[in-house]
C-alpha positions in Angstrom: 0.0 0.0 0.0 1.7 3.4 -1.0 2.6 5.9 1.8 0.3 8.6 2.9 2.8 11.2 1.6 2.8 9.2 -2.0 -0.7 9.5 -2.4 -0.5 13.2 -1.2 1.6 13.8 -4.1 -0.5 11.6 -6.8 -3.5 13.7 -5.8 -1.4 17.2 -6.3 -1.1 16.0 -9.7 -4.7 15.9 -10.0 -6.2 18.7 -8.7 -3.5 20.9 -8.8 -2.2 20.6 -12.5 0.3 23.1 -14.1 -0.7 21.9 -17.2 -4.0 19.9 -19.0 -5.5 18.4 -22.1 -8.8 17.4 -22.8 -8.8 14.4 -25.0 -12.8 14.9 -26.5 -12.6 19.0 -26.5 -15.3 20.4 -28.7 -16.6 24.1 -29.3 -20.1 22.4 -29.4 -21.7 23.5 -26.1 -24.6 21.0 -25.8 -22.1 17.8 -26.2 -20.2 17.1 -22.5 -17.0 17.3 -24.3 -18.1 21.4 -25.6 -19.1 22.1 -21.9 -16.1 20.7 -20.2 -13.9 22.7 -22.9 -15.9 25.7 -22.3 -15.8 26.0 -18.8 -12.1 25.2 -18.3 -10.9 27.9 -21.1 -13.1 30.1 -19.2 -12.1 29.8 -16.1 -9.9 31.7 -14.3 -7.3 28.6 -14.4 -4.0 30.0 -15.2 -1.9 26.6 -16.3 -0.9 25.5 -19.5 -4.2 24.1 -21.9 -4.4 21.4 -24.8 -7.0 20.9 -26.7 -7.2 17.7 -28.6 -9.5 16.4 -31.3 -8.6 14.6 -34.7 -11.3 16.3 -36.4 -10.3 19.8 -35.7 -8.0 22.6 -36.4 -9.2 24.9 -33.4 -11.3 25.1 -30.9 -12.6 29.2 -29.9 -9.9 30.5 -31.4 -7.2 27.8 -30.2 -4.8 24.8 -31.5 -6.3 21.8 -31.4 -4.1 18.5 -31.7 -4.4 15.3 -33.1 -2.8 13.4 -30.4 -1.5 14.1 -26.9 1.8 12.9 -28.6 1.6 15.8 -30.8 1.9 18.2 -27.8 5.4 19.9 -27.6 4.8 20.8 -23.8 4.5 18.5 -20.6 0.8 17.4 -19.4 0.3 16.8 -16.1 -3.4 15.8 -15.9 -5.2 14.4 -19.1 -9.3 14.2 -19.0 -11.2 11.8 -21.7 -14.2 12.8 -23.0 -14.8 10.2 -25.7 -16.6 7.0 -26.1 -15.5 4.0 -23.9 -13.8 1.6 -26.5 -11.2 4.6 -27.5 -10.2 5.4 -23.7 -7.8 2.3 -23.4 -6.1 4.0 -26.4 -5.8 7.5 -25.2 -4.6 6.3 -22.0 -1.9 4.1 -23.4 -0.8 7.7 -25.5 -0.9 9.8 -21.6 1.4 7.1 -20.5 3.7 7.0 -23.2 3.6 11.1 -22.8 3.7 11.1 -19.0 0.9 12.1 -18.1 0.7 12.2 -14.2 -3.0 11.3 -14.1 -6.4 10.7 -15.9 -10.2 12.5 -15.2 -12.4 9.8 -17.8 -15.7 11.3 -17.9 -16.5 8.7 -20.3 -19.2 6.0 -19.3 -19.8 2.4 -20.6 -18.0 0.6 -17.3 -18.5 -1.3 -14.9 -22.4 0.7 -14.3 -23.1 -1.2 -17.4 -21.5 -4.4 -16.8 -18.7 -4.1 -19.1 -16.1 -5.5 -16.4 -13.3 -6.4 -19.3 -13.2 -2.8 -20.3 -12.8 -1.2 -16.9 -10.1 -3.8 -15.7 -8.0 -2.6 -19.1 -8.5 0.6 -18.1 -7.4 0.2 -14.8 -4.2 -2.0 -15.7 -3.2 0.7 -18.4 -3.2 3.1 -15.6 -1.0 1.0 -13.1 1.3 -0.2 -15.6 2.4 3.6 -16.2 2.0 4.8 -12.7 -0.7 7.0 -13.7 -4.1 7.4 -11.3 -7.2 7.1 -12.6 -10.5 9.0 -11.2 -13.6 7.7 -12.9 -14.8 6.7 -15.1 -18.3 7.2 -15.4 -17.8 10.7 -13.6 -18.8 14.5 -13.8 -15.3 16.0 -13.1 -13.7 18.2 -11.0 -13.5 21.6 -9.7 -10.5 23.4 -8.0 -11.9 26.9 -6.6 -8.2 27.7 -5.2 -6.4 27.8 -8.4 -9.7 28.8 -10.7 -10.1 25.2 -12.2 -13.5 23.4 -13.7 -13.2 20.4 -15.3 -16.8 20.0 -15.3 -19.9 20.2 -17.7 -22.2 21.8 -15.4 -23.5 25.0 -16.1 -23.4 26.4 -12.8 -20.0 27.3 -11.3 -18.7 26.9 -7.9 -17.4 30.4 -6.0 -14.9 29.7 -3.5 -15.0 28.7 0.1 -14.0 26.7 2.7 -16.3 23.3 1.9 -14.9 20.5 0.0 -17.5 18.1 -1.2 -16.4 14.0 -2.7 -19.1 12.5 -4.5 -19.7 9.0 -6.6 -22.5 10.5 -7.8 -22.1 13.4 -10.7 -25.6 14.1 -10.2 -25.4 14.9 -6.8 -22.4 17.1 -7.5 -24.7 19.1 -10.0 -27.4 19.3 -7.4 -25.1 20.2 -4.8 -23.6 22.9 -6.7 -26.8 24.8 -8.2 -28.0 24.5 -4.5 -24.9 26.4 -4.0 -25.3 29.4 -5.7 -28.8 29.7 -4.6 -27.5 30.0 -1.1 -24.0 31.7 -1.9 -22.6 28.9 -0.4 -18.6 28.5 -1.6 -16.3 25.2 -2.2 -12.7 24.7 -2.3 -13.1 21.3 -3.9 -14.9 19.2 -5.9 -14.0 15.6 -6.7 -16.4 13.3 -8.2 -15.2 9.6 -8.3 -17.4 7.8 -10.7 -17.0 4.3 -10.7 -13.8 4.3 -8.9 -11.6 2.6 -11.2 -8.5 3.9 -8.7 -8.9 6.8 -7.2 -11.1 6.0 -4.2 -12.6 8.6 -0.9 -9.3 7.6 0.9 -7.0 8.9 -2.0 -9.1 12.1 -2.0 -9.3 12.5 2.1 -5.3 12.1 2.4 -5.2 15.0 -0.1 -8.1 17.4 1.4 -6.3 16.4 5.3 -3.8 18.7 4.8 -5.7 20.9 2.1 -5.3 24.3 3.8 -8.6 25.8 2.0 -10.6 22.5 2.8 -12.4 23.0 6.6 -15.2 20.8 6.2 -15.6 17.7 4.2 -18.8 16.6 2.7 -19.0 13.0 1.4 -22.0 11.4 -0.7 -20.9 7.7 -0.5 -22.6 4.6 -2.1 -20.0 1.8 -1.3 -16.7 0.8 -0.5 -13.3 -0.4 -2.7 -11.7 -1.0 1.0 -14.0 0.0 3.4 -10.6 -1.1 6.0 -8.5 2.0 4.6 -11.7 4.3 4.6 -12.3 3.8 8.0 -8.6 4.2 9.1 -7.7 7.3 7.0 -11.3 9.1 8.0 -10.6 8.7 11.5 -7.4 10.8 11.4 -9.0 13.3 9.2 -12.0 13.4 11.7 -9.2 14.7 14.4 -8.1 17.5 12.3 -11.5 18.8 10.6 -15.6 17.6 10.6 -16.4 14.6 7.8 -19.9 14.9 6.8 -21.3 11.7 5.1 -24.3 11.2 3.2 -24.1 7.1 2.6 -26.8 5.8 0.4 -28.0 2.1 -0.5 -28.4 1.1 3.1 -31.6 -0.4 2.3 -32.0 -3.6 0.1 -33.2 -1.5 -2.7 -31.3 1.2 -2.7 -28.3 -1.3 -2.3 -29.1 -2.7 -5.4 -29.7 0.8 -7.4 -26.3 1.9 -6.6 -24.5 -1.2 -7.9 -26.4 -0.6 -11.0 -25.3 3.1 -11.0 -21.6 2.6 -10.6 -21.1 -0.9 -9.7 -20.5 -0.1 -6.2 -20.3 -2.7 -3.3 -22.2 -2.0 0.1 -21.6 -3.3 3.2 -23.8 -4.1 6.1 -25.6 -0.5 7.0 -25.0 -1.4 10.9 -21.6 -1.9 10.4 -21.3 1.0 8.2 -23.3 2.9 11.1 -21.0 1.9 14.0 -17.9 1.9 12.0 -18.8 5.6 11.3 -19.3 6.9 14.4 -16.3 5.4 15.9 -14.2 7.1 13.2 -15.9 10.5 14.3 -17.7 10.9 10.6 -21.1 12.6 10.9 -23.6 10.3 9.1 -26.8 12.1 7.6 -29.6 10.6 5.4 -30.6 12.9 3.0 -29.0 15.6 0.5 -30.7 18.5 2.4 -28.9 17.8 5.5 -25.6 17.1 4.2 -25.8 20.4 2.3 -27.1 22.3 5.8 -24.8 20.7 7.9 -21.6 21.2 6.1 -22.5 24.9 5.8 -23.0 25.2 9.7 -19.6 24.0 10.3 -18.1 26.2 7.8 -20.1 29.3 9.3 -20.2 28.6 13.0 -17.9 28.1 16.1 -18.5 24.8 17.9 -20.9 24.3 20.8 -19.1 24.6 23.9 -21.6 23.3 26.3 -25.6 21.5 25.3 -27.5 24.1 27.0 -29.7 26.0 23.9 -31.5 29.3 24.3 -34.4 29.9 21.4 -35.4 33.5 20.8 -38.7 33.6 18.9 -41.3 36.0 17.6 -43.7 33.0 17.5 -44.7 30.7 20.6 -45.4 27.8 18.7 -42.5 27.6 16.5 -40.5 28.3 20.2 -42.4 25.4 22.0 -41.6 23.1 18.6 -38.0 24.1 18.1 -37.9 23.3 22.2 -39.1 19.7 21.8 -36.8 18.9 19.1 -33.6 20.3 21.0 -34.5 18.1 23.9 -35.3 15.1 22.3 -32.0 15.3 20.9 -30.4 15.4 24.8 -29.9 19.3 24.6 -31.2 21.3 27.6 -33.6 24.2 27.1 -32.7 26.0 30.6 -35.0 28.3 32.5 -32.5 31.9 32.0 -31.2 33.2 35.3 -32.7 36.0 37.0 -30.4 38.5 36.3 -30.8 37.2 32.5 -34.7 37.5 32.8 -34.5 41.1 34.3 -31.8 42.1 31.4 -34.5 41.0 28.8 -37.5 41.8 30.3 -37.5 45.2 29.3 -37.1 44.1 25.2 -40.7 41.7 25.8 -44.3 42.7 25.8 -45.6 41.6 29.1 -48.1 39.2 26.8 -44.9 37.4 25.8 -42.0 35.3 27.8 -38.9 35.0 29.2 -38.1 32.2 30.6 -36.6 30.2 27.8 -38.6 29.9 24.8 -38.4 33.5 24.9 -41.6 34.3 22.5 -41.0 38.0 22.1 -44.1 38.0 20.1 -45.0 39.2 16.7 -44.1 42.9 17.1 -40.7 42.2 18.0 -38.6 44.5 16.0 -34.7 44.9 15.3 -34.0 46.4 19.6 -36.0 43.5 20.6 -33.6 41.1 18.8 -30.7 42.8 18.8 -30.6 43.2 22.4 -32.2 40.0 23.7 -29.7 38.1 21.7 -26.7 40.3 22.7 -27.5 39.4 26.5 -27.5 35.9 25.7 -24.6 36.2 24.4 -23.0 37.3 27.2 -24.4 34.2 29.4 -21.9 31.8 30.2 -24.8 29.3 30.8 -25.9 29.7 27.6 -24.1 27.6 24.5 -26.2 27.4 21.4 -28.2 30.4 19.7 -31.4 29.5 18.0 -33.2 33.1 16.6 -36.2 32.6 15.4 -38.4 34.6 12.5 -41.8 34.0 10.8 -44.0 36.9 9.2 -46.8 38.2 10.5 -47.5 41.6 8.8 -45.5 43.7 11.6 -42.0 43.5 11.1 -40.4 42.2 7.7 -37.8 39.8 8.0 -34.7 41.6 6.9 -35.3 43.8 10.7 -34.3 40.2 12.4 -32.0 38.9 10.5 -29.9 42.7 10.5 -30.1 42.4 14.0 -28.3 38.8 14.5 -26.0 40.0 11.8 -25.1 43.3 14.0 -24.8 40.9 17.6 -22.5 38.2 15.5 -20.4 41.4 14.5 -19.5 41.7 18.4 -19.7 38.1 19.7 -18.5 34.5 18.7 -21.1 31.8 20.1 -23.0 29.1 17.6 -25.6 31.0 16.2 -28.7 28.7 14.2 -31.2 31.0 12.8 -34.5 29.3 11.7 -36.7 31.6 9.0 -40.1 30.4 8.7 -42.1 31.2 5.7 -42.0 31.8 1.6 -41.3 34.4 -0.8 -41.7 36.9 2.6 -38.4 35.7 4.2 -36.5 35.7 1.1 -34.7 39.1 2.0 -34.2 38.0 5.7 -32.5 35.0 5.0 -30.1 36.3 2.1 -28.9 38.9 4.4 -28.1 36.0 6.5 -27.0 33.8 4.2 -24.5 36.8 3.0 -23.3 37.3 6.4 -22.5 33.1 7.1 -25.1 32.7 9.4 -26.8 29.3 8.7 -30.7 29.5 8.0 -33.0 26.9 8.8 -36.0 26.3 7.4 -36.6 23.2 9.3 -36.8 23.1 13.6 -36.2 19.4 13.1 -32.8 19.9 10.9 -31.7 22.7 12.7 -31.8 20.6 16.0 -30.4 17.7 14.8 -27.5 20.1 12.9 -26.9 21.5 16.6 -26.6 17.9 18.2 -24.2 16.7 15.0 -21.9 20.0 15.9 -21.7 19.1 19.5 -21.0 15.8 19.4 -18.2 16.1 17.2 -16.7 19.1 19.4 -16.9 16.1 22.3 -15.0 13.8 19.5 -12.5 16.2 18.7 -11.8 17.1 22.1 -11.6 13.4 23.0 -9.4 12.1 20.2 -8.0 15.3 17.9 -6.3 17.8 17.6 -7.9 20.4 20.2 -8.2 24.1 18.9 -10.1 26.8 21.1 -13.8 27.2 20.2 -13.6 30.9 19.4 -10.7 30.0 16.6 -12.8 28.7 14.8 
């Protein structure tokens, strides 16, 4: 098995390239090989570029070769965009050119049954020391050095989230969700069918990726489930894993070896396995997507006690029974706290913890109830809450917890409530990297995911202070 500091340096290859050709380029925008070329030449990628294509002379303005043996200049990362019988051929030309590694869009694998095919492919890649990621795959995205390798439409913008995916699909969800939310990445890797390239590979890489702070995984089965485990759990001491596994019903076991002729193990194992590694499992896309953004966005819980600050008693009393069926306390606030707040609450409302501050609470009465509770040491996790009622317009709230988080660090979950009347509230949010629920349940079970991994990482990794984070 090669060295951690090996595959460190196969993966640089990869996602950092110096220099790239696309083996399928096109100028026709509607094929995958026209997007791919499209959005890398438009990029803001500043390494060397190669277009190759028999049947053209250029491509926008460009050479285009006939082979990657025609190239005069080194290529460090080849990606095939042609049908599958040809992609034994072009690999056997990267080799011969060496080429450092492969990105083979091109499907017609293992997903379809063709075993032979994939196993030359695979072989052609070992016997030249080249890695392989795919095939059967959507590409990948670099937001550190400008790259996209993709043939989505919609681009990432840079952050802090790196996001490993079999699925190329998911990717594509993932990232239109993205700009929706002006949510950034600093990576995006999908896998495909895994020919070589595997999570493990990618995890060495993003461990000691300095723009990488949270990982997000969608995961339908295991090459070595063994290594997985072993390299995840060391990454889980340094920075969050967040994993979305699918198949772990009989059905869905079976749709994902048809999708990319992935194995699954037994889903208890899988669960146990995970949680002893420190990964944070989640279930569906929605919560992977929230829950990587809240540990991007938001310090740590210190402690489990949770204060909710609402201008609804319902949604207060619901967003209360979530928290403590997840083993979070909802404390009755101090005295002093009461008497600090008491002043910011019509009488007809509460503050004991809910605090409903009722429907005419306006920016003072958020501003300075959550300020206070800020400055509680009793008091660990934040939960504002906002839904419209014709007297104060959600942007007023959502200022306010802005303006507090300008002044304090403590985790800070705001839950928005509503349709196209929140929208402005929760952009202003969103703009600001304050996570925005629109889901007490998700929220809650967001909040118990961050704490229990701050008990991990205190346990087993790599301890920073909460407020560094």
């Amino acid at each position: 098995m090669l060295s951690e500091s090996v595959v460190l340096e196969q993966m640089k290859h990869i996602i950092e390239p110096k220099s790239i050709a696309i083996v399928g380029a096109s100028d026709q925008i509607y094929k995958v090989g026209g997007t791919i070329t499209r959005n890398l030449i438009t990029s803001e990628y500043r390494g060397k570029v190669y277009l190759v294509n028999p049947k053209k002379e250029t491509i926008y303005g460009r050479r285009v070769y006939r082979s990657l043996l025609d190239i005069e200049g080194e290529v460090e990362l080849v990606e095939i965009v042609v049908p599958a019988p040809q992609v034994p051929s072009v690999l056997e030309e990267a080799g011969r050119k060496g080429v450092k590694g492969a990105v083979i869009i091109s499907s017609g694998f293992s997903e379809v049954g063709n075993l032979e095919l994939q196993e030359q492919v695979y072989n052609i890649g070992r016997k030249y020391g080249m890695r392989l990621i795919g095939p059967n795959c959507f590409g990948i995205v670099n937001t550190t050095i400008g790259l996209d390798l993709t043939f989505t439409f919609t681009h990432a913008s840079k952050g802090d989230i790196s996001f490993i995916s079999q699925s190329g699909a998911m990717c594509c969800g993932a990232l239109d969700w993205a700009a929706l939310n002006e949510v950034g990445f600093a990576k995006f890797i999908n896998l495909g069918n895994k020919v070589d390239v595997d999570e493990a590979d990618v995890l060495i890489y993003l461990k000691s990726d300095e723009q990488t702070k949270v990982i997000a995984m969608y995961i339908e089965g295991f090459k070595n489930g063994r290594r997985f485990y072993e390299v995840a759990r060391e990454v889980c001491k340094i920075k969050p894993v967040i994993a979305l596994k699918a198949g772990f019903s009989e059905a869905g076991s079976r749709a994902s070896r048809s999708h990319t002729g992935s194995l699954s193990g037994s889903d208890q194992v899988i669960t146990a396995a995970f949680k002893q590694a420190g990964i944070i499992r989640v279930y569906d896309i929605e919560a992977l997507l929230d829950s990587a953004v809240a540990f991007s966005e938001q310090p740590l819980p210190a402690g489990c006690n949770v204060a909710i600050v609402s201008n609804a008693g319902g949604l207060g009393v619901m967003t209360a029974d979530w928290f403590s069926s997840l083993g979070f306390n909802v404390p009755v606030l101090s005295s002093e706290v009461q008497s600090k707040i008491k002043s910011s609450v019509l009488d007809i409302g509460s503050v004991v913890n809910p605090i409903d501050m009722t429907g005419a609470a306006d920016y003072n009465s958020y501003y300075n109830v959550i300020k206070t509770l800020m400055e509680d040491p009793n008091i660990n996790v934040i939960v504002p809450i906002y839904v419209s009622q014709g007297l104060v317009t959600s942007d007023i709230p959502a200022k306010a917890v802005v303006d507090v988080l300008k002044e304090y660090r403590k985790t800070t979950l705001t839950f928005w409530v509503g349709g196209a009347s929140i929208t402005d509230g929760r952009m202003i949010l969103r703009r600001n990297r304050v996570p925005c629920f629109s889901s007490a349940e998700r929220l809650a079970k967001v909040a118990k995911a961050m704490y229990d991994y701050n008990v991990f990482r205190r346990r087993y990794g790599q301890v920073r202070e909460i407020e560094d984070r």
